[in-house]
Residue frames as qw, qx, qy, qz and C-alpha x, y, z in Angstrom:
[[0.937, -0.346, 0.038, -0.002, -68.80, -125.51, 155.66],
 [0.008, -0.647, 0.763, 0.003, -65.02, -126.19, 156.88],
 [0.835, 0.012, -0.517, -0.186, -63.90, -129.34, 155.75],
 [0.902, -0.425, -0.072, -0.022, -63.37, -132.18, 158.32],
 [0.622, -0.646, 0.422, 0.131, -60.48, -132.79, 160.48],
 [0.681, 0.535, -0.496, -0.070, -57.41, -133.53, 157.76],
 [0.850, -0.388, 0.047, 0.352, -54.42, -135.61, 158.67],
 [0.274, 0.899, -0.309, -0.146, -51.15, -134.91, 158.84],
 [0.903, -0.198, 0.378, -0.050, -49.65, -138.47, 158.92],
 [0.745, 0.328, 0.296, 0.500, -47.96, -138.09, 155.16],
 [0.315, -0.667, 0.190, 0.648, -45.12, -135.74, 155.35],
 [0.425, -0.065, 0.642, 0.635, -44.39, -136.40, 151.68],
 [0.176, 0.640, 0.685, 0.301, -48.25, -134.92, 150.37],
 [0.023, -0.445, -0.215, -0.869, -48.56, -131.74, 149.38],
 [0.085, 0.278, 0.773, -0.564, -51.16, -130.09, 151.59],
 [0.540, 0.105, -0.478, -0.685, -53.65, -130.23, 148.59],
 [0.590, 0.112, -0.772, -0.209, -53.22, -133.98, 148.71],
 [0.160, -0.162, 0.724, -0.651, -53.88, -134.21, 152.52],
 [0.383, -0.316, -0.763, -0.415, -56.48, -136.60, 153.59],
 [0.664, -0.548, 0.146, -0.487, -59.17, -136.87, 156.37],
 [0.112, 0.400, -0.839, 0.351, -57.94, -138.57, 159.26],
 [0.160, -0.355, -0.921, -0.018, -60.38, -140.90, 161.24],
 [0.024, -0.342, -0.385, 0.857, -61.89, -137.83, 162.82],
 [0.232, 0.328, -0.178, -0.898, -62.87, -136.29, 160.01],
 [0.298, 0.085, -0.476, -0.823, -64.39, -139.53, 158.51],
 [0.137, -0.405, -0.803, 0.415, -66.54, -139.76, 161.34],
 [0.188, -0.250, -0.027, 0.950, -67.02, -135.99, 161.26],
 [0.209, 0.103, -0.543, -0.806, -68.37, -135.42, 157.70],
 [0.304, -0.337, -0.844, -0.287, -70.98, -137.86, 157.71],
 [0.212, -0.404, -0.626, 0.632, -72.04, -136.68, 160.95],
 [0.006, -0.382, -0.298, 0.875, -72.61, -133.42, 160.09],
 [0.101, -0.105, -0.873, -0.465, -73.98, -134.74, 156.94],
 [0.368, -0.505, -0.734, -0.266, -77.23, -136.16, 158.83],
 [0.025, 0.557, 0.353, -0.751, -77.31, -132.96, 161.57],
 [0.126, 0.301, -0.072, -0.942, -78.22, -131.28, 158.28],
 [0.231, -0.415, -0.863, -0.173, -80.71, -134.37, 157.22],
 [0.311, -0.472, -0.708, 0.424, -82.41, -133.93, 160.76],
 [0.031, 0.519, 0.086, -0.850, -82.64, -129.58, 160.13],
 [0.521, 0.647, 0.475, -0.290, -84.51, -130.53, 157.13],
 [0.128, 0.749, -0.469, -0.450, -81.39, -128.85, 154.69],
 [0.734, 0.550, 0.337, 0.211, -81.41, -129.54, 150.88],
 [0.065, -0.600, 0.362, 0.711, -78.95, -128.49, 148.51],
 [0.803, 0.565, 0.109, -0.153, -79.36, -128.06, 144.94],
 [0.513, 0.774, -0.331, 0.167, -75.37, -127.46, 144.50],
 [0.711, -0.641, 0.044, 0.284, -72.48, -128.35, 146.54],
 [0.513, 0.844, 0.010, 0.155, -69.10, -126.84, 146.03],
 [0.906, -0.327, 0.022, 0.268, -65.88, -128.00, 146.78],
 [0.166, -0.699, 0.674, 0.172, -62.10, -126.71, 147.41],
 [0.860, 0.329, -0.358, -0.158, -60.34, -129.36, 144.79],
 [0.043, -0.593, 0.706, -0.384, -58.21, -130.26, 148.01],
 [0.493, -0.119, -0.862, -0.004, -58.49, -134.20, 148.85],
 [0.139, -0.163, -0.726, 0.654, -59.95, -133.03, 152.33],
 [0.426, 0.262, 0.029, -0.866, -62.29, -130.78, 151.14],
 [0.625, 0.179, -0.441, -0.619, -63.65, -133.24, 148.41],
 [0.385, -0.199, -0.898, -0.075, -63.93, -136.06, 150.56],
 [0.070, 0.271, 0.621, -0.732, -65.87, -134.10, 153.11],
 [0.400, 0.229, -0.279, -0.842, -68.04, -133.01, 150.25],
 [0.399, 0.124, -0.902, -0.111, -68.26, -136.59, 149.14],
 [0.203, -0.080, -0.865, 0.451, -68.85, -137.96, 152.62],
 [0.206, 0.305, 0.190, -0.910, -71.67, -134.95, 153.20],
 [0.363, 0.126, -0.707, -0.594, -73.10, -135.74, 149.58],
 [0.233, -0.061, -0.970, 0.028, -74.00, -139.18, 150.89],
 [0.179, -0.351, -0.856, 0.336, -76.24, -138.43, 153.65],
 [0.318, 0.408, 0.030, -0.856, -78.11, -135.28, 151.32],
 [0.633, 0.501, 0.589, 0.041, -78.70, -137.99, 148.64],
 [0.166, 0.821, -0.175, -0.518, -76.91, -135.80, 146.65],
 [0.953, 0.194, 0.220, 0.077, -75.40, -137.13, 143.98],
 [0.719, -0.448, 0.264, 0.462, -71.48, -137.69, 144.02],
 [0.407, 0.132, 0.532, 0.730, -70.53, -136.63, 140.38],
 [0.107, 0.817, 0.369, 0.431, -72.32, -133.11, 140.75],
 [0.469, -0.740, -0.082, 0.476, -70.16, -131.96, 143.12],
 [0.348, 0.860, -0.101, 0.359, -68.81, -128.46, 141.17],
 [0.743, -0.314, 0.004, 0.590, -64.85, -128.83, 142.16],
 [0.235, 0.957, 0.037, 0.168, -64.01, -125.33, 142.13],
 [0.707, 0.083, -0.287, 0.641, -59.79, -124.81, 142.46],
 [0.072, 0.674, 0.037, 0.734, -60.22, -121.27, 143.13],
 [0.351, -0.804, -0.042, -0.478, -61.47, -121.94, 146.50],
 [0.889, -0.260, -0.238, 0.292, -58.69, -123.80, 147.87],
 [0.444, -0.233, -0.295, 0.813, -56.53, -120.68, 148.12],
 [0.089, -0.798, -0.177, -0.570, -59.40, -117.39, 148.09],
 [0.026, -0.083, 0.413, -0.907, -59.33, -114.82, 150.45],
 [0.121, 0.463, 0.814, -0.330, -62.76, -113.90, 151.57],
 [0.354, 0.540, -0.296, -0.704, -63.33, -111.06, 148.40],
 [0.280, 0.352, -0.737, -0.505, -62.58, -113.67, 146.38],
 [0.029, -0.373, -0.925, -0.075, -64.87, -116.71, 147.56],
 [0.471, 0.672, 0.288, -0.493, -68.25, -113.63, 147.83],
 [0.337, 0.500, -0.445, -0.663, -66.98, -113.38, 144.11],
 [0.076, 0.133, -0.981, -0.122, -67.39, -117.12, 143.51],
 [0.166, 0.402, 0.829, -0.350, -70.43, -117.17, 145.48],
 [0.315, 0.559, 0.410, -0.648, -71.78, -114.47, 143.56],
 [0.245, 0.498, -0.473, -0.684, -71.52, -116.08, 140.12],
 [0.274, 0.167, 0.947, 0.004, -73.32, -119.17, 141.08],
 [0.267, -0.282, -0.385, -0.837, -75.91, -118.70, 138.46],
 [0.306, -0.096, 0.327, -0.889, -79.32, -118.37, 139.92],
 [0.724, -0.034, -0.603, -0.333, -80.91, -121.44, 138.89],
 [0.618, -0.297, -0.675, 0.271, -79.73, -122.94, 141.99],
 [0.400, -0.781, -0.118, -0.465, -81.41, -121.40, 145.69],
 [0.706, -0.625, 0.326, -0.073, -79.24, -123.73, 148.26],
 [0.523, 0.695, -0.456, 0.189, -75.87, -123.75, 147.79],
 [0.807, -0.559, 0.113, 0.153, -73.59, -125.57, 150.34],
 [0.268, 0.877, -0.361, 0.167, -69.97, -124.30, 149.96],
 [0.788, -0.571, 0.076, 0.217, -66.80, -126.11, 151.58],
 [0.554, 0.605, -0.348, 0.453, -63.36, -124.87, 152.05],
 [0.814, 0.004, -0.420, 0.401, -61.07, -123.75, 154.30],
 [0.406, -0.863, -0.225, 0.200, -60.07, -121.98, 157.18],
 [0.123, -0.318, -0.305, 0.889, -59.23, -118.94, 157.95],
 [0.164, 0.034, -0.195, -0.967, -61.22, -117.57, 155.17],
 [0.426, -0.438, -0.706, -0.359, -64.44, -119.44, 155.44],
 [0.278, -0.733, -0.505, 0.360, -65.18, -118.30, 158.84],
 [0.178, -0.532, -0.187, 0.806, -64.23, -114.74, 157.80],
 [0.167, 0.011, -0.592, -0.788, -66.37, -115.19, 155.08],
 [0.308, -0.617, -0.684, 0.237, -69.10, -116.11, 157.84],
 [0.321, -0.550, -0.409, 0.654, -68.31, -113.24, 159.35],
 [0.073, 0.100, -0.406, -0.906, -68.17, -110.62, 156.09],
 [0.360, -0.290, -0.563, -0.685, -72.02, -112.10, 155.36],
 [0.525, -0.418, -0.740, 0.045, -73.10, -113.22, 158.44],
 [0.226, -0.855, 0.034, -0.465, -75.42, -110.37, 160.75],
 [0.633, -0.718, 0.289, 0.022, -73.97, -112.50, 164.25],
 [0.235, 0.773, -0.589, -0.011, -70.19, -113.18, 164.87],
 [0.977, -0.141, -0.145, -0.070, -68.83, -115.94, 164.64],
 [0.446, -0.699, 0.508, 0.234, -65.23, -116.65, 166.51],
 [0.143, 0.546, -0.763, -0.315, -64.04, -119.69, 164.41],
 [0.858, -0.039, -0.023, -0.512, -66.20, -122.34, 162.52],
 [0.492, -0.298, 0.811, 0.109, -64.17, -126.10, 163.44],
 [0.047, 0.232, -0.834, -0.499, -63.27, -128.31, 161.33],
 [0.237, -0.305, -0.904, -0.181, -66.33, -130.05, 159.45],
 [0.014, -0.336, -0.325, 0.884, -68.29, -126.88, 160.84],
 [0.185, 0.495, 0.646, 0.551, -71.14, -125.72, 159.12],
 [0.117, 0.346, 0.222, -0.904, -72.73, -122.02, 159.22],
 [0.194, 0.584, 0.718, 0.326, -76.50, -121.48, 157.29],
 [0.293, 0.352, -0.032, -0.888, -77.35, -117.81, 155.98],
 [0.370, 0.781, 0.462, 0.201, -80.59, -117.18, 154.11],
 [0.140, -0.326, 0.038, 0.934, -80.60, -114.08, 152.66],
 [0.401, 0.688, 0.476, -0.372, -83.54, -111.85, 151.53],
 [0.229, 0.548, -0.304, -0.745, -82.95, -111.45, 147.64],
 [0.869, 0.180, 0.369, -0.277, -83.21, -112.80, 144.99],
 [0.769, 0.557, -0.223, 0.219, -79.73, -113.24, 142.82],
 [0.749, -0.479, -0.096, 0.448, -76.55, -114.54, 144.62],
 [0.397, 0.302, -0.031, 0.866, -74.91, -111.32, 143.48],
 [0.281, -0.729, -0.138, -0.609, -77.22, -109.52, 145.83],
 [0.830, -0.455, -0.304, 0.109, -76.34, -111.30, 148.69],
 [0.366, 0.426, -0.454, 0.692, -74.69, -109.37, 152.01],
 [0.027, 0.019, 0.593, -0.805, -74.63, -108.53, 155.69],
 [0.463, 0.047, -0.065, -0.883, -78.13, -106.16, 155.20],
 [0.745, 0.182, -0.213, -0.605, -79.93, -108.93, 153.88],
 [0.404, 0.164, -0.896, 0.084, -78.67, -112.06, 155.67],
 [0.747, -0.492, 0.072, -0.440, -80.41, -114.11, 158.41],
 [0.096, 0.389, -0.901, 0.168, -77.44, -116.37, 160.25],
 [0.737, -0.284, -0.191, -0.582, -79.86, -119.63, 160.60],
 [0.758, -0.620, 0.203, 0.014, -77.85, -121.66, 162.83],
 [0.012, 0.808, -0.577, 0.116, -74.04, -122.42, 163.62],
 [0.948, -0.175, 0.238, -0.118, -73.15, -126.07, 164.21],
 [0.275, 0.652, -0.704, -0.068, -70.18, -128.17, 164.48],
 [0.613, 0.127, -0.767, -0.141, -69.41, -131.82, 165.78],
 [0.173, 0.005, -0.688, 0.705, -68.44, -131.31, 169.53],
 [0.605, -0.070, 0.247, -0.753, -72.38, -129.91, 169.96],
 [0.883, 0.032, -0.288, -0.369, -73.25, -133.75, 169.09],
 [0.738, 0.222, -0.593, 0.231, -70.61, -135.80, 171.23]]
């Protein structure tokens, strides 16, 4: 998932510290309960430690019943490439089966696109993409052996 719509309202914040703007915290929740409604569980969630990212996580959390203080704030993915989040992804240990990921564009959609079989142009903000994939350890996981199970962003609900 890309996180929600940020602002840019506070010239003075880093662009770590950047928050969601009303958009986004409309956004998040939204897509939150599109992935209620598709029936999607996570056991993990996994956040860019960027204030946008982790309140979209947060916001997302809410409407999985997930529970807010198990979100796994990973720094690493606030500035990977797309090598470097499949390396992340493939060291989630295997205990957990449904992983929900959020960061950030450019490289999350071209980290769609590296695992994912159909292309994807570019996933908006507060986007979400779902692979399965046919193995059985996230270090096995690629192209070959994905299934892209749907594509979804806000604008398909407004």
């Amino acid at each position: 998932m890309r996180h929600a719509k940020s602002s840019w309202d506070f010239e003075d914040l880093s662009d770590h510290d950047r928050p969601l703007d009303n958009r986004g915290r409309k956004d998040a929740p939204l897509m939150g309960r599109e992935l209620v409604s598709r029936e999607v569980t996570v056991d993990l969630i996994m956040a860019s430690t960027a204030v946008r990212a982790l309140s979209t996580a947060t916001l997302v959390a809410r409407e999985l019943e997930y529970e807010t203080d198990k979100i796994a704030l990973e720094e690493e993915i606030y500035k990977a490439d797309k090598q470097e989040l499949l390396e992340i992804i493939n060291s989630i240990p295997n205990q957990f089966d449904k992983v929900l990921l959020i960061g950030h564009n450019n490289t999350i959609t071209e980290l769609a696109n590296l695992l994912s079989p159909d292309l994807i142009s570019e996933i908006p903000t507060a986007g979400v993409v779902a692979l399965s994939f046919e193995c059985t350890t996230w270090r096995e996981i690629s192209k070959e052996n994905a299934m892209l199970q749907f594509f979804d962003y806000p604008k398909n609900h407004k």
